[in-house]
N, C-alpha and C positions, 0 to 999 in steps of 0.2 A: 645344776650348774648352768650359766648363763651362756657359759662357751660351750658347752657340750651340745645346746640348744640348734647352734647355728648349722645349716647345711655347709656340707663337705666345698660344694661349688663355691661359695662364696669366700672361703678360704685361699681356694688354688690362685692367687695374683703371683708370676713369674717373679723370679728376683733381678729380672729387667725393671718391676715395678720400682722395686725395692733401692736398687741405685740410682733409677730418676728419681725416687719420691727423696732422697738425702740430697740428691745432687741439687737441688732450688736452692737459690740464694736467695739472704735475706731473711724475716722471719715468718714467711708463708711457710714453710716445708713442714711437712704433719711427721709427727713421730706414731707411724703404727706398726707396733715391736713387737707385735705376738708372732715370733715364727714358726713355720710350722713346716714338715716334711710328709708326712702320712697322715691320713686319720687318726690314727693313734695318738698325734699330741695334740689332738682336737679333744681326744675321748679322755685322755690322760691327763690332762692341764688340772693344775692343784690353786689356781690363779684364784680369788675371790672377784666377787664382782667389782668394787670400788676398786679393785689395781686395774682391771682388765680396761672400765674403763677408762681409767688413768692415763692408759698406752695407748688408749685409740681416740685420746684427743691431739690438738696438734698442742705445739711446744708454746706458741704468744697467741695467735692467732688462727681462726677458721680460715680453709680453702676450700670451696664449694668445685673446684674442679682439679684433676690433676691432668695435665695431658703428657701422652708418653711417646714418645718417637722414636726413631732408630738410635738404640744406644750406642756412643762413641767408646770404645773400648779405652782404659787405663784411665785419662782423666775423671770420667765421670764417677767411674768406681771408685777412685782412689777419694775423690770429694764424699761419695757417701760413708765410707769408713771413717774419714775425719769428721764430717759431720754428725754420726755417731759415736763417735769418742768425745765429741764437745758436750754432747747431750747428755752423756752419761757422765763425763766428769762435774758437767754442773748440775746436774741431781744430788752426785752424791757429796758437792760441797753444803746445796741445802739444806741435805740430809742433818749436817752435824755442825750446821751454822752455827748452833748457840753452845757450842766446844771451844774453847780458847786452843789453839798450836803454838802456846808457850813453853818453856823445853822443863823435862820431865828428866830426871840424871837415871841413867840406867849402865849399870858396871857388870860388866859380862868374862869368863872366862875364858880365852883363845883356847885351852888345851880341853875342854868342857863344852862347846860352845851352846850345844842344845840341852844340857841338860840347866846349864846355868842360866840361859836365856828364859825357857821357861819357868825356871825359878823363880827369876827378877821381875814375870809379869803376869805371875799366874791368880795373884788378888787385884789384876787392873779393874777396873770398872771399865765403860765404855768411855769415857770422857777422860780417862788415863790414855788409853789406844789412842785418842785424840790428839792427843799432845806431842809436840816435837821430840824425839829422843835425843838428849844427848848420852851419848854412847861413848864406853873410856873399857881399854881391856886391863884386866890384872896385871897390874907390874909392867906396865907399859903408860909413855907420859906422851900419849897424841892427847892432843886437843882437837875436839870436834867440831870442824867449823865446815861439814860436811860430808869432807872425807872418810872419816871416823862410821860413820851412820850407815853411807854405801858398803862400804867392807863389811860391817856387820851382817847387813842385809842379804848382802853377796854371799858371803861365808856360810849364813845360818841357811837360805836355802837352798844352797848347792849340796849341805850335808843333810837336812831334811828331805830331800829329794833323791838320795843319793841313793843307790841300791842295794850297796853294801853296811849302809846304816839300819835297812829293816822295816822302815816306813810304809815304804814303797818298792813295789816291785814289777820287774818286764816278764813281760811272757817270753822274749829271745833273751839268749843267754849272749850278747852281746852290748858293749857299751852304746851301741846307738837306739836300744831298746827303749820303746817309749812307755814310761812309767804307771802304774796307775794303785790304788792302795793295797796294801798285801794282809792278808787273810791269815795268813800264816807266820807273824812277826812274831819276834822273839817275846818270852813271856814280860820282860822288864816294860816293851810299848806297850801302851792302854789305849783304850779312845780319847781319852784326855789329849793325845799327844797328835792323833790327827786333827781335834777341835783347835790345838795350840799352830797348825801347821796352818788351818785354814784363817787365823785369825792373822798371821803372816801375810800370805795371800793376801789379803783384805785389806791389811795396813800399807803393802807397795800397793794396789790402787787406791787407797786414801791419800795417800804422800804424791800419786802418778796426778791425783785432781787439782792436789794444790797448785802442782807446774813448776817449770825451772827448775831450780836445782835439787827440790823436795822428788821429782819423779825415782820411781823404785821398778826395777824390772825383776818378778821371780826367774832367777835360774834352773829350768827344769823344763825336761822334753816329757810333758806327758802324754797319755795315751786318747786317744781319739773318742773312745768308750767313756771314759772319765769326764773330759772336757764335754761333752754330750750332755751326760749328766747335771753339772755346773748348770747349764743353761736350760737343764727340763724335760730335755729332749728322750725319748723313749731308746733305747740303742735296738741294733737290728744286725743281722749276721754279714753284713755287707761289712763294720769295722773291726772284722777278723785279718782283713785286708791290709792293713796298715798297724795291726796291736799284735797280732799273733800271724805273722805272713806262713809263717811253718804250718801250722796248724789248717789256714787258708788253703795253701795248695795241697793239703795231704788228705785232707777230710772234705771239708765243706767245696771248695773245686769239685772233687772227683763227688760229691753226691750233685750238686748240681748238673753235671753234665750225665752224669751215667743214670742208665732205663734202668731202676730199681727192683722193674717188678719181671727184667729179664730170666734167664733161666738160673738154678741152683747155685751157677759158680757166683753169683752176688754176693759179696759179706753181707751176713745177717745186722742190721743194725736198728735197733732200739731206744725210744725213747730211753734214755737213759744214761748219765755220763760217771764214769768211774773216776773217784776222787783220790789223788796223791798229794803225800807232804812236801816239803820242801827238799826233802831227801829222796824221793822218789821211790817211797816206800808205799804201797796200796792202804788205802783210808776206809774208802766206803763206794757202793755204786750208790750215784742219786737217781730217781729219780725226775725226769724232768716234767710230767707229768701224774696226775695218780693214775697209780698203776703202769707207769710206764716202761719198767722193765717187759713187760706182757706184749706192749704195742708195740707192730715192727715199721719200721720206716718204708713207707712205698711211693711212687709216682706224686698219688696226690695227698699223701701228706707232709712228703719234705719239707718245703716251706716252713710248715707249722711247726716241724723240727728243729730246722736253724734255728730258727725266733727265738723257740723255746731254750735249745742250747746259748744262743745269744744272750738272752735274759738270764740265765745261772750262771755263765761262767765271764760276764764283762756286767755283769750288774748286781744280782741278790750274794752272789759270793758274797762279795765284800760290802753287802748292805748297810751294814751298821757304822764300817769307819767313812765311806761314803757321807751316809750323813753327820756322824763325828765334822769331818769336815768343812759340811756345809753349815752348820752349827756353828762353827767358828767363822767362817768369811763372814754369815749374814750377818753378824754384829754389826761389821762396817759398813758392807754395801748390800741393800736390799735387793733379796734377791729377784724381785721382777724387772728388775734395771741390766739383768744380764740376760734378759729375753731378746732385747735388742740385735745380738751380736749370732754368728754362728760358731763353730767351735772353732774355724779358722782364724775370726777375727777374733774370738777373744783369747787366742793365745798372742795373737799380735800384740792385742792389747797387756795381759799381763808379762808375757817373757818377751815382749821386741823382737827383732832380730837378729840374727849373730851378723856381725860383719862378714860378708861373706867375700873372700879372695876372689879375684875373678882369676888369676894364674893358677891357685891351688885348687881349685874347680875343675881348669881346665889341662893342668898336668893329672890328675888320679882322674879322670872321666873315660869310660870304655867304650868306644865307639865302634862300630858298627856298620860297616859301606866303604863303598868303591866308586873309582870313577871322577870325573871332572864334574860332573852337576851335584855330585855330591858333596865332592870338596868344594864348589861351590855356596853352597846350602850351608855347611857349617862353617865354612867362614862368616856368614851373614848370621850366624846365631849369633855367634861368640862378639862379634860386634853388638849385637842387639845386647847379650846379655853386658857386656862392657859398659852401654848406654843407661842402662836399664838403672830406675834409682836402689835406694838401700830394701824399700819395702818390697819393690816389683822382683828382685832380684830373692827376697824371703819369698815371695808367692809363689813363684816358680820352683824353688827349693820344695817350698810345701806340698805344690801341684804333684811333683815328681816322688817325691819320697815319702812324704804326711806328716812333716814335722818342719819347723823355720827353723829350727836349730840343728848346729851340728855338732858331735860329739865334740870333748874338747881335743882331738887329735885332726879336727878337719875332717875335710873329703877323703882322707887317705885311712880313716877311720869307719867310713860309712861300709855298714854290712847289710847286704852285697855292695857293691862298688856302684858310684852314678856311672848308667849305660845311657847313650846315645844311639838310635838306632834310624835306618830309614824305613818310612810309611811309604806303602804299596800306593799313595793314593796323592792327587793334585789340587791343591789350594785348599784342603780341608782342615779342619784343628788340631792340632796336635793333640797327641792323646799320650797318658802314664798308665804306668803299671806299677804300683807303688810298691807292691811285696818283691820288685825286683828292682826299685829306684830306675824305673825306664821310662825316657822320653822318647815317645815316636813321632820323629818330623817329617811332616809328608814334606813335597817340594811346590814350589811357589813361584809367579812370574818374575816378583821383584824380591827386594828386600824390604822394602816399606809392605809390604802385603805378609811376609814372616814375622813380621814387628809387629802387625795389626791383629793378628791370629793368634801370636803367643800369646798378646796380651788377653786379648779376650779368652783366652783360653783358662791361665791361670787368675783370671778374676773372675770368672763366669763359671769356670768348667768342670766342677767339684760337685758332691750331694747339692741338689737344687734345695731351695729352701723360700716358700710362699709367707703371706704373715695377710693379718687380719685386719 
């Protein structure tokens, strides 16, 4: 492989690179959308040479220089996400240029909706996917002249997503659980049905490139590990943090911090993870290595441990509907077009953001601190986040909790509750705790300096992410 070839050094360009190189107006600005986070999706990358270089030329034009200065937080970030949404909606209009979006009649069941939907389109070819749906439900006399199409859209994958439908499933047994495929679905799902989910997916961004009123937003809070996936990226025991927080603090915490190879009272632990059904009836130990019930976990093999627990239980689990799924998106959009993006922005991309209240935020939000500098401090939040646009105000959500959406009951729904807390510390970044949805705001001279901080913070302040 021609990417596997290149040293590690040449890879590591900050994602300061990455926001000035989208932020250039104009058509100088180079598309180089190989990203990367570790070694590993250096060693990993499944790219062939003719895409790789595809992504590392620019979009109209060579620029023999890029130069990078101090980046302005919020504008320039926010330019390079659009200017990566532009690049990727006109690829994938390209892509399917010679498909006519003339309307295609599709009659769906309201009381059925998934299983009739894929009925009605499960001998499409690709050039059917193409086509404009108009959409009409049994026994009901809307006329499609949009409306009709969105509801559909809406409908089919809020229940495709849904946890109680089987598709998918959360590792917290709470509605703000972020989703990802389930291993254990009832016997009537097939793979078929994840390849049918992804071809979904696929079609609201096909419909999101056309623009205007064709844009389709998936409804669905997935999982961090999943969305990784999507994009290539190798997972690592760090999105236990945000996909399984239980799990995070109760295991993987306490091996991180604690001297393994201290005295006897240590729990014995072993490569190896014991597997249960959905009923929480004992299945099998795996495990995670050969031989790994033998191997014991110590000091210096931890690490290796995560990883490997990381890699069974948010990726080879559920390997096969995994790609089930990716099976079905690549139809429509090629998947080295989703190298671009990180898992953050391509959920921005596919599911938007929820409108988020700034009242119902800041009635169920638990706060934390005393004091006049403090109630200082959070007045100037609540201002800022007032200020703040629809997307900055998703980032921040995400920043805080790892998800832009929020259940459909609100902030009053979010499990645990958004906490507000103060930072031991002076004009620093704020920092989250996401398995407990906790912002920690240090304190600041002004308020244009907490404005400039947060910003940069939740645009900056997530898994770094380098590109080639």
């Amino acid at each position: 492989m021609f990417v596997q070839c290149l040293p590690i050094h040449i890879v590591r360009i900050v994602r300061i690179g990455l926001s000035q190189c989208f932020s250039l107006r104009g058509d100088v600005f180079p598309i180089l959308s190989i990203l990367v986070t570790t070694k590993e999706r250096i060693t990993n990358c499944s790219l062939s040479l003719s895409k790789f270089i595809f992504l590392c030329i620019y979009t109209h034009s060579f620029a023999t220089k890029i130069s990078i200065g101090n980046p302005i937080a919020g504008d320039s970030v926010d330019r390079s996400l659009q200017n990566k949404q532009d690049f990727f909606y006109s690829e994938v209009r390209k892509a399917h240029a010679r498909h006519a979006h003339d309307k295609l009649a599709l009659r769906v069941s309201r009381a059925d909706l998934v299983r009739s939907s894929y009925r009605a389109t499960r001998h499409f070819a690709l050039a059917d996917w193409c086509r404009n749906f108009d959409v009409s439900f049994q026994g009901e006399q809307g006329v499609d002249w949009g409306g009709v199409r969105r509801e559909w859209f809406s409908q089919l994958c809020a229940q495709l997503f849904d946890r109680k439908f089987g598709l998918f499933v959360s590792c917290q047994d709470s509605p703000a659980g972020l989703v990802h495929p389930n291993p254990d679905r009832p016997p009537h799902l097939k793979l078929k049905h994840f390849e049918f989910a992804g071809k979904i997916v696929g079609k609201c961004l096909y419909e999101s490139a056309l623009g205007g009123a064709y844009r389709q937003l998936v409804r669905a809070r997935l999982a961090r590990s999943f969305l990784a996936q999507i994009i290539g990226l190798r997972v690592h025991y760090k999105y236990f943090e945000q996909d399984d927080p239980e799990l995070y603090l109760s295991k993987i915490k306490y091996i991180l911090e604690t001297d393994l190879d201290a005295s006897d009272s240590v729990p014995e632990i072993y490569f190896a993870d014991d597997v249960y059904d959905s009923s929480g009836k004992f299945v099998e130990t795996r495990d995670l290595v050969p031989n790994g019930s033998t191997i014991r976990v110590r000091n210096d093999n931890k690490l290796q441990y995560l990883d490997a627990l990381a890699q069974w239980r948010l990726a080879a689990r559920w390997r096969p509907e995994t790609d089930a799924f990716l099976r079905g998106l690549a139809l429509l959009v090629p998947p080295h077009l989703l190298a671009i993006f990180d898992e953050n922005e391509l959920e921005l991309l596919a599911c938007g953001t929820d409108e988020v209240c700034v009242a119902d935020w800041r009635a169920h939000a638990l706060v934390a601190g005393s004091g006049r500098d403090w109630e200082r401090r959070l007045a100037w939040l609540w201002a800022a986040v007032g200020s703040f646009s629809a997307e900055e105000r998703a980032r921040l959500l995400q920043f805080t909790t790892g998800c832009a959406q929020l259940p459909p009951g609100g902030f009053q729904e979010l499990d645990p509750r958004f906490q507000i807390t103060a930072a031991p510390t002076f004009g620093a970044l704020p920092t989250a705790h996401t398995c407990f949805n906790q912002l920690c705001l240090p304190d600041y001279d002004s308020y244009e300096q907490l404005v400039r901080a947060l910003l940069w913070a939740i645009n900056e302040g997530g898994e770094g992410f380098g590109m080639i």
